[in-house]
PDB file of N, CA, C and O in Angstrom:
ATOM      1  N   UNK A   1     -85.116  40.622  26.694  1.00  0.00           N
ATOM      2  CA  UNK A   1     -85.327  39.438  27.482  1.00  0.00           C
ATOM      3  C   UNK A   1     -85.618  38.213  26.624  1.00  0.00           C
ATOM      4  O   UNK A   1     -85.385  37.074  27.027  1.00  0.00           O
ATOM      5  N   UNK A   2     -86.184  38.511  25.315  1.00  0.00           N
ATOM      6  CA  UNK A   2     -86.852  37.465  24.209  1.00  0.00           C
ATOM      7  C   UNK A   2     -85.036  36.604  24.323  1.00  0.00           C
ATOM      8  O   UNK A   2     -84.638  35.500  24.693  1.00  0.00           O
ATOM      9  N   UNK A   3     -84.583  37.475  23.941  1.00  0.00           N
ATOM     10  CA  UNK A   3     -82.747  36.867  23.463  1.00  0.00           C
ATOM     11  C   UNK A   3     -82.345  35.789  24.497  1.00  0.00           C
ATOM     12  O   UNK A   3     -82.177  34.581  24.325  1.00  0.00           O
ATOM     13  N   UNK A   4     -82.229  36.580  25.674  1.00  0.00           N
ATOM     14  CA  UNK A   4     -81.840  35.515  26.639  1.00  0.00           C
ATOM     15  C   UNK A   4     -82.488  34.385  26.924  1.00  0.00           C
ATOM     16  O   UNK A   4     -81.859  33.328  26.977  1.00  0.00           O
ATOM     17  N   UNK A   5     -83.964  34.435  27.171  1.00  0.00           N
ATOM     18  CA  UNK A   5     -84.573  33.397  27.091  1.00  0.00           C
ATOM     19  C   UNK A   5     -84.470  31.803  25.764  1.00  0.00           C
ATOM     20  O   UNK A   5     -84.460  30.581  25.912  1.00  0.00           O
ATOM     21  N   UNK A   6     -84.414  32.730  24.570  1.00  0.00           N
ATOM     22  CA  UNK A   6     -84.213  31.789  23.674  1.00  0.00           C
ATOM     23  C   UNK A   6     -83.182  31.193  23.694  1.00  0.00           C
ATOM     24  O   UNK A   6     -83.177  29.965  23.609  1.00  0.00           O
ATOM     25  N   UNK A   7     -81.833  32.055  23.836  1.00  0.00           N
ATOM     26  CA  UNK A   7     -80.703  30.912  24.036  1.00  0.00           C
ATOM     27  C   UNK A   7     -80.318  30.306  25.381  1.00  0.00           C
ATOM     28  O   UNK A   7     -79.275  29.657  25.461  1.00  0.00           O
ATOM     29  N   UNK A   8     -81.402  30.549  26.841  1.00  0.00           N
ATOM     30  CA  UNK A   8     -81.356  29.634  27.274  1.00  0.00           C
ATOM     31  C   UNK A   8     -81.665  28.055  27.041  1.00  0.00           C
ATOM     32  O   UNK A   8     -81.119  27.069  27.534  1.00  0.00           O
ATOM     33  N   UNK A   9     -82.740  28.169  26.109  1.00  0.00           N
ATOM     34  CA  UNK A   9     -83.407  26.996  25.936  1.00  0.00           C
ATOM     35  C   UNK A   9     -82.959  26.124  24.427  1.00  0.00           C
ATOM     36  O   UNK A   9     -83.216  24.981  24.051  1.00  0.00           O
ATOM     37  N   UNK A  10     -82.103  27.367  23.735  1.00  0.00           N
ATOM     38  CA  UNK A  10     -81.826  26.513  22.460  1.00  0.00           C
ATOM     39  C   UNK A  10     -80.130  26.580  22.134  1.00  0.00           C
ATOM     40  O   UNK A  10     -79.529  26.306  21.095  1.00  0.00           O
ATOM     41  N   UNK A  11     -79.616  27.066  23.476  1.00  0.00           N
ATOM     42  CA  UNK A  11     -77.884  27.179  23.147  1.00  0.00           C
ATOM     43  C   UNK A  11     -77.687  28.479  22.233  1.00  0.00           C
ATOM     44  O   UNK A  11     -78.571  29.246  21.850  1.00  0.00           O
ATOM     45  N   UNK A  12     -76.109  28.549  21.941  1.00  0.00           N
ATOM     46  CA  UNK A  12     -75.900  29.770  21.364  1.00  0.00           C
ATOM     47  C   UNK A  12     -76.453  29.481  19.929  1.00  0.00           C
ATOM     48  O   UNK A  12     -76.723  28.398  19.410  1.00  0.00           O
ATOM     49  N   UNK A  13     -76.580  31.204  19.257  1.00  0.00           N
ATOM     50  CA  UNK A  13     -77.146  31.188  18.328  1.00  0.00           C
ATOM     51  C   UNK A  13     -76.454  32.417  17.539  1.00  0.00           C
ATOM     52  O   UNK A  13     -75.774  33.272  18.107  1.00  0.00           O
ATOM     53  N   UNK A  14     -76.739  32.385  16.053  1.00  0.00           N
ATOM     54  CA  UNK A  14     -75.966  33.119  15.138  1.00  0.00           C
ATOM     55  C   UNK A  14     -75.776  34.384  15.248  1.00  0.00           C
ATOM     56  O   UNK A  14     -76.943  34.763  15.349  1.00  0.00           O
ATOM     57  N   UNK A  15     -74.992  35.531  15.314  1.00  0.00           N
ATOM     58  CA  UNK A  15     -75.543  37.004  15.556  1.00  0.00           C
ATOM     59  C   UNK A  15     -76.735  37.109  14.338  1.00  0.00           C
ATOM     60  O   UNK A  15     -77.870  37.251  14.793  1.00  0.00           O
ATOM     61  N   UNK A  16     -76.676  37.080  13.506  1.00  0.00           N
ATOM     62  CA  UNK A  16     -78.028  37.447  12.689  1.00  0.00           C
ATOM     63  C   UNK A  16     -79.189  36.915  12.844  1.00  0.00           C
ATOM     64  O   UNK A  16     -80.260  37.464  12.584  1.00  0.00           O
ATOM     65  N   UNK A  17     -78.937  35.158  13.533  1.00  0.00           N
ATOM     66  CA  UNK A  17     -80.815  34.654  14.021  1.00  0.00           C
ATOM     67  C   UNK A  17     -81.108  35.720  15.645  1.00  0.00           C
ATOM     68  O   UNK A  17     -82.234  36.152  15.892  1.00  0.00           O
ATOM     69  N   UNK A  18     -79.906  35.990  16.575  1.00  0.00           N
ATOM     70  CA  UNK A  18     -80.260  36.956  17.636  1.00  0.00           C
ATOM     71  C   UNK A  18     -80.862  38.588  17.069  1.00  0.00           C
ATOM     72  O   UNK A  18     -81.612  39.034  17.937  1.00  0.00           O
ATOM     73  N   UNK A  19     -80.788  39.120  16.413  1.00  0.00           N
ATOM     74  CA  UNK A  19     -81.018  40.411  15.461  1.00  0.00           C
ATOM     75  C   UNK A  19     -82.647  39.855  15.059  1.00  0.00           C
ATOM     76  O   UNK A  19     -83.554  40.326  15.745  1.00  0.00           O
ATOM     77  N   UNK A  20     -82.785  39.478  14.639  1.00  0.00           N
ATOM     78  CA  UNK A  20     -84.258  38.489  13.974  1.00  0.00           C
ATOM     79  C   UNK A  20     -85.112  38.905  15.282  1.00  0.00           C
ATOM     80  O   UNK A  20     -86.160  39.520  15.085  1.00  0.00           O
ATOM     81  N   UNK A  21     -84.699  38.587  16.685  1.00  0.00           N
ATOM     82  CA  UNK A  21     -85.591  38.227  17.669  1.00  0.00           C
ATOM     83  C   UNK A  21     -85.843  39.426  18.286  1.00  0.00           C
ATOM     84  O   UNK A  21     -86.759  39.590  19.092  1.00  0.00           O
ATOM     85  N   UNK A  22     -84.925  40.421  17.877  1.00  0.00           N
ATOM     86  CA  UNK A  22     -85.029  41.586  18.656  1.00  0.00           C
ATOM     87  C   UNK A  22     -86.403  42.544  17.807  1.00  0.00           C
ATOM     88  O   UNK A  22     -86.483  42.539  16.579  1.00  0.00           O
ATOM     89  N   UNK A  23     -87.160  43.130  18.478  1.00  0.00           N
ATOM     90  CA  UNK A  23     -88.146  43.871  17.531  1.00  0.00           C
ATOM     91  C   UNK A  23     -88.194  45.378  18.422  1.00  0.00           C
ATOM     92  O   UNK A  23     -87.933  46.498  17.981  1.00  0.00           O
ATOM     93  N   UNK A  24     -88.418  45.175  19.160  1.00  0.00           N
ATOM     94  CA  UNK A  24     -88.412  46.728  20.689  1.00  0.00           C
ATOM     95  C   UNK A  24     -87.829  47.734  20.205  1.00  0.00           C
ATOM     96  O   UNK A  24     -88.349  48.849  20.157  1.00  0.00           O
ATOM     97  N   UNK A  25     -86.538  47.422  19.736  1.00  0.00           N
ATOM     98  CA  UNK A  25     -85.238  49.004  19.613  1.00  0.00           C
ATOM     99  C   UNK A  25     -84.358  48.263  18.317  1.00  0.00           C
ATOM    100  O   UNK A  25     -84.525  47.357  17.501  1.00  0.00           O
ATOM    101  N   UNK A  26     -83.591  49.003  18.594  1.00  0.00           N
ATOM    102  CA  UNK A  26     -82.526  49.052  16.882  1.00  0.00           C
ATOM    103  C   UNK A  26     -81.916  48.048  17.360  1.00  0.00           C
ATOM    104  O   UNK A  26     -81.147  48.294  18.289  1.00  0.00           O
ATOM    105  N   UNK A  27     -82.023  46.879  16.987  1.00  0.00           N
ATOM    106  CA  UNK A  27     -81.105  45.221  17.200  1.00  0.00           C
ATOM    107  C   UNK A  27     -79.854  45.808  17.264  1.00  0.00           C
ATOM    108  O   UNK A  27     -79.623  46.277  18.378  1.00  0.00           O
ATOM    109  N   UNK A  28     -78.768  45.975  16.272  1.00  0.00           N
ATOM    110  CA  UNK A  28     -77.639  46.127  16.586  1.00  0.00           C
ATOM    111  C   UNK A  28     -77.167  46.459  17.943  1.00  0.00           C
ATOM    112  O   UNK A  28     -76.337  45.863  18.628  1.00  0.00           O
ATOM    113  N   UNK A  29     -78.014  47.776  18.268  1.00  0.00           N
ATOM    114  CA  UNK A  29     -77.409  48.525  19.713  1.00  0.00           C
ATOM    115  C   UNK A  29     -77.886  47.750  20.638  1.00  0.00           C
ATOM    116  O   UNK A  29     -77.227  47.511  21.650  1.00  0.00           O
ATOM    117  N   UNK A  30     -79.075  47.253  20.435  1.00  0.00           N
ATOM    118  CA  UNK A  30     -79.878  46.573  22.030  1.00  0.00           C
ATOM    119  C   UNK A  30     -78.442  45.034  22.002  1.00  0.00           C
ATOM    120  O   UNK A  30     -78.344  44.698  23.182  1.00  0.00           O
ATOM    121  N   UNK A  31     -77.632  44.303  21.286  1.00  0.00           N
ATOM    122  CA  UNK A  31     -77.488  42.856  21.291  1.00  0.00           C
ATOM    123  C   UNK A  31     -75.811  43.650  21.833  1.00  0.00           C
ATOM    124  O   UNK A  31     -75.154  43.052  22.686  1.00  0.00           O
ATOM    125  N   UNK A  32     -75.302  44.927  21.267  1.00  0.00           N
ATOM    126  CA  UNK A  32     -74.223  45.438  21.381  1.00  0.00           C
ATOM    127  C   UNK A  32     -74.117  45.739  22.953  1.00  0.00           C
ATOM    128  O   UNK A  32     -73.035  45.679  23.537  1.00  0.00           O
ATOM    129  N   UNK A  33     -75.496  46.116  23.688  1.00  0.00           N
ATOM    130  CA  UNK A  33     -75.476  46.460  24.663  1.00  0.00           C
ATOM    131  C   UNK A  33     -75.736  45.699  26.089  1.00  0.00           C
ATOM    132  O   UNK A  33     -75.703  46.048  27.269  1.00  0.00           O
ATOM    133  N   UNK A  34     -76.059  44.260  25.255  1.00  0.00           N
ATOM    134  CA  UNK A  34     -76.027  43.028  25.991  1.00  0.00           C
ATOM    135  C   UNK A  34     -74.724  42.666  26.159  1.00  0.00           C
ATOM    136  O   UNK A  34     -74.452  42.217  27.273  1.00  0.00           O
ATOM    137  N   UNK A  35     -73.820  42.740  25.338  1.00  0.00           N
ATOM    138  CA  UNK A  35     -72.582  42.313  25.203  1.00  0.00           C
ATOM    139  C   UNK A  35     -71.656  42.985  26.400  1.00  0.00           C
ATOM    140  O   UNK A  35     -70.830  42.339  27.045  1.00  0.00           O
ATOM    141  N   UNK A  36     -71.899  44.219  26.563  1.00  0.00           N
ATOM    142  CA  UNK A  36     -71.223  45.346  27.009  1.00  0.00           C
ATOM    143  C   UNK A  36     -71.511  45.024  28.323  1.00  0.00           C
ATOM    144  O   UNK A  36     -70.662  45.201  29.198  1.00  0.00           O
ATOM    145  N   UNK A  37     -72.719  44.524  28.594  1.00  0.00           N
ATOM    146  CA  UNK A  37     -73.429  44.765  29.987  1.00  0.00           C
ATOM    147  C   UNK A  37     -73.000  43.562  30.422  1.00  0.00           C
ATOM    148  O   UNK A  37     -72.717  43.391  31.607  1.00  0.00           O
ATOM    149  N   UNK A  38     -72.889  42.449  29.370  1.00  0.00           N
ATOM    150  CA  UNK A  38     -72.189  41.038  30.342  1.00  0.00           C
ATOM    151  C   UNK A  38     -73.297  40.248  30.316  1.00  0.00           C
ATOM    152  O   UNK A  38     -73.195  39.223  30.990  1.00  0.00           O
ATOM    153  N   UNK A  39     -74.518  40.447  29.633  1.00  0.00           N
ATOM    154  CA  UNK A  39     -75.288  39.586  29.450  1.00  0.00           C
ATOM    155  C   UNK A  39     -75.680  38.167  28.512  1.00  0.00           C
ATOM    156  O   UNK A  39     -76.597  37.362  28.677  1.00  0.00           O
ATOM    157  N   UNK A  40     -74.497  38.218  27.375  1.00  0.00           N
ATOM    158  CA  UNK A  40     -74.156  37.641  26.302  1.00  0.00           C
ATOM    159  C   UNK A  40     -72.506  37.755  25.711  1.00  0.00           C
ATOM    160  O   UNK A  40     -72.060  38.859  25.400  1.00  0.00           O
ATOM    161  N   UNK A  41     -71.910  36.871  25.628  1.00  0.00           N
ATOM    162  CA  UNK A  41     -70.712  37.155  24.826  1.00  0.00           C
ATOM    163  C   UNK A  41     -70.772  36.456  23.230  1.00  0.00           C
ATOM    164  O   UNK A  41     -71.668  35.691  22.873  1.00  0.00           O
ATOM    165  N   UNK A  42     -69.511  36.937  22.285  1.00  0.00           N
ATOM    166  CA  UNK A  42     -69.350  37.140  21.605  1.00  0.00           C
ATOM    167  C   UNK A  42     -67.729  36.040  21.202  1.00  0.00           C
ATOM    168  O   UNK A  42     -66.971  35.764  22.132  1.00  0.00           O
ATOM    169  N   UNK A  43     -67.545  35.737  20.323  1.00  0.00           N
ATOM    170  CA  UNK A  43     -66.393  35.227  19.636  1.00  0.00           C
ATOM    171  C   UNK A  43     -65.443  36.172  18.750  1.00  0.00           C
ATOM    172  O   UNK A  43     -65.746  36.424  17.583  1.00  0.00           O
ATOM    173  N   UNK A  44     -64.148  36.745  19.419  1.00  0.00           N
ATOM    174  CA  UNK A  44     -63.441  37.429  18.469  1.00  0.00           C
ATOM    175  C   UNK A  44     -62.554  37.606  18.116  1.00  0.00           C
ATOM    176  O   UNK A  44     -61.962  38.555  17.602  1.00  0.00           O
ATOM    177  N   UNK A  45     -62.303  36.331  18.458  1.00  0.00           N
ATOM    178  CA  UNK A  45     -60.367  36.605  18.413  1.00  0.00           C
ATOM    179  C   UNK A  45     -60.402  35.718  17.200  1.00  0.00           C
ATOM    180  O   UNK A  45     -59.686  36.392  16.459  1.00  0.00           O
ATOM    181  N   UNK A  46     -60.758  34.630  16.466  1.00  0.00           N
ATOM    182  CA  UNK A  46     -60.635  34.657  15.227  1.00  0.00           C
ATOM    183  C   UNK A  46     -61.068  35.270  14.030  1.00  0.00           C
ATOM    184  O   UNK A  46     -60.406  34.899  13.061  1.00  0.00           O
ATOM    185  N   UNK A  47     -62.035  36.154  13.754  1.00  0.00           N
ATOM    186  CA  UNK A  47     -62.741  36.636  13.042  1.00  0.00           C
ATOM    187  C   UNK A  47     -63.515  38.318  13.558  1.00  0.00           C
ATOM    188  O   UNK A  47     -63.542  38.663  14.739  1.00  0.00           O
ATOM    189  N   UNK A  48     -63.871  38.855  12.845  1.00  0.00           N
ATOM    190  CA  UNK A  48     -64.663  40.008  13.072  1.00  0.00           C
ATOM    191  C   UNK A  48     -66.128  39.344  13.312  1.00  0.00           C
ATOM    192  O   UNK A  48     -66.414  38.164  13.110  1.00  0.00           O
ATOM    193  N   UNK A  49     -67.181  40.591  13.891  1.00  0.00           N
ATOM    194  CA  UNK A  49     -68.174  40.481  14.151  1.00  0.00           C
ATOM    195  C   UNK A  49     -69.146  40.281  12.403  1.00  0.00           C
ATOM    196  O   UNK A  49     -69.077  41.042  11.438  1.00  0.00           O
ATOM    197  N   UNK A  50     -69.819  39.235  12.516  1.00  0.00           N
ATOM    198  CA  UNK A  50     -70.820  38.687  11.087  1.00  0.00           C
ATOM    199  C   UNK A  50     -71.806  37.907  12.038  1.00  0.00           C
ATOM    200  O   UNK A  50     -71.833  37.456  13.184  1.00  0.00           O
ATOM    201  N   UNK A  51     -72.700  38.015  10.773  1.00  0.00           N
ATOM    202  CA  UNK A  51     -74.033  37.232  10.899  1.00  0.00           C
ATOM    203  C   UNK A  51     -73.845  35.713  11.121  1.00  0.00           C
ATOM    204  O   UNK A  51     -74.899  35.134  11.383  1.00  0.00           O
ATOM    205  N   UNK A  52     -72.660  34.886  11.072  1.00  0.00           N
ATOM    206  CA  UNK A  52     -72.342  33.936  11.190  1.00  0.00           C
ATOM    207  C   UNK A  52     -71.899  34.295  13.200  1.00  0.00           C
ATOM    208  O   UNK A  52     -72.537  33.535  13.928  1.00  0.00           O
ATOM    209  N   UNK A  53     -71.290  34.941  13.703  1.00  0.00           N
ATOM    210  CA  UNK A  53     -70.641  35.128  14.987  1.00  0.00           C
ATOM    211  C   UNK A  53     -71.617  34.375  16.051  1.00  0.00           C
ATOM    212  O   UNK A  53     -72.646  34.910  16.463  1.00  0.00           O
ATOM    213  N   UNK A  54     -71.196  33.096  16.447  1.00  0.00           N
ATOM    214  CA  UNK A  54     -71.840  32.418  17.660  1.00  0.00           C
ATOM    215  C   UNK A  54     -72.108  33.747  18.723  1.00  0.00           C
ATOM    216  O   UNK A  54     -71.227  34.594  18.865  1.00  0.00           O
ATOM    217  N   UNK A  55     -73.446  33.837  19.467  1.00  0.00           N
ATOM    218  CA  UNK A  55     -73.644  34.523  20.631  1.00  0.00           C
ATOM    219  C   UNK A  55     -74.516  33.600  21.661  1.00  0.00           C
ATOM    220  O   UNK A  55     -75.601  33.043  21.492  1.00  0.00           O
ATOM    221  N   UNK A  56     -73.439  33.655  23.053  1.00  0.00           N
ATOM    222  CA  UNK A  56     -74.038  32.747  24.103  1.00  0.00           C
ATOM    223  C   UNK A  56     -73.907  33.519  25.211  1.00  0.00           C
ATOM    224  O   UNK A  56     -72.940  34.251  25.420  1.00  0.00           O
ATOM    225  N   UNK A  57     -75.019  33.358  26.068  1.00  0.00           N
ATOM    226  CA  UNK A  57     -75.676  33.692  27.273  1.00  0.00           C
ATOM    227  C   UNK A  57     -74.366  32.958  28.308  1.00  0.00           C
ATOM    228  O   UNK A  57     -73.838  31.852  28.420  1.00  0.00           O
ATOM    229  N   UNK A  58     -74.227  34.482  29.021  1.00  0.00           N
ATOM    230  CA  UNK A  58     -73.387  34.189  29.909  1.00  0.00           C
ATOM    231  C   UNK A  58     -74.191  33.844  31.102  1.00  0.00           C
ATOM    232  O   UNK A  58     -75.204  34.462  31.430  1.00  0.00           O
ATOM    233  N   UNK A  59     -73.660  32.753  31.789  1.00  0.00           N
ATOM    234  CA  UNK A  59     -74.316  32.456  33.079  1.00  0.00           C
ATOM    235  C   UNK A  59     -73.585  32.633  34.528  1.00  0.00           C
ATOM    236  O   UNK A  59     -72.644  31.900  34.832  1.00  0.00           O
ATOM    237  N   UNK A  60     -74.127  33.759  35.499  1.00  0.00           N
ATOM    238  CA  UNK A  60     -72.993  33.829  36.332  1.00  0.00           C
ATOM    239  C   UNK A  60     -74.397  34.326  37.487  1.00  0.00           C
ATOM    240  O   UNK A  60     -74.161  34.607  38.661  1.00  0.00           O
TER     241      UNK A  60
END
């Protein structure tokens, strides 16, 4: 919930500053499983997944 909240209030943010915020469970899987669930997307059609990869809160 830390994730979503923060990039409500500060826009998307790097995959590696989202990893930073996670502390609860194993970051990778918990941000992988946001993704999956539709809670956050991801940028990938130019590039692979990096610590640089914009992640923004989907709003629906």
């Amino acid at each position: 919930m830390r994730v979503l909240a923060i990039l409500e209030e500060q826009g998307p943010l790097p995959f590696g500053d989202c990893l930073r915020i996670i502390r609860e469970t194993q970051p990778v899987a918990a941000l992988a499983s946001m993704i999956l669930l539709g809670f956050v997307e991801v940028e990938l059609d130019e590039a692979l997944l990096g610590p640089e990869t914009m992640v923004r809160r989907i709003r629906g």
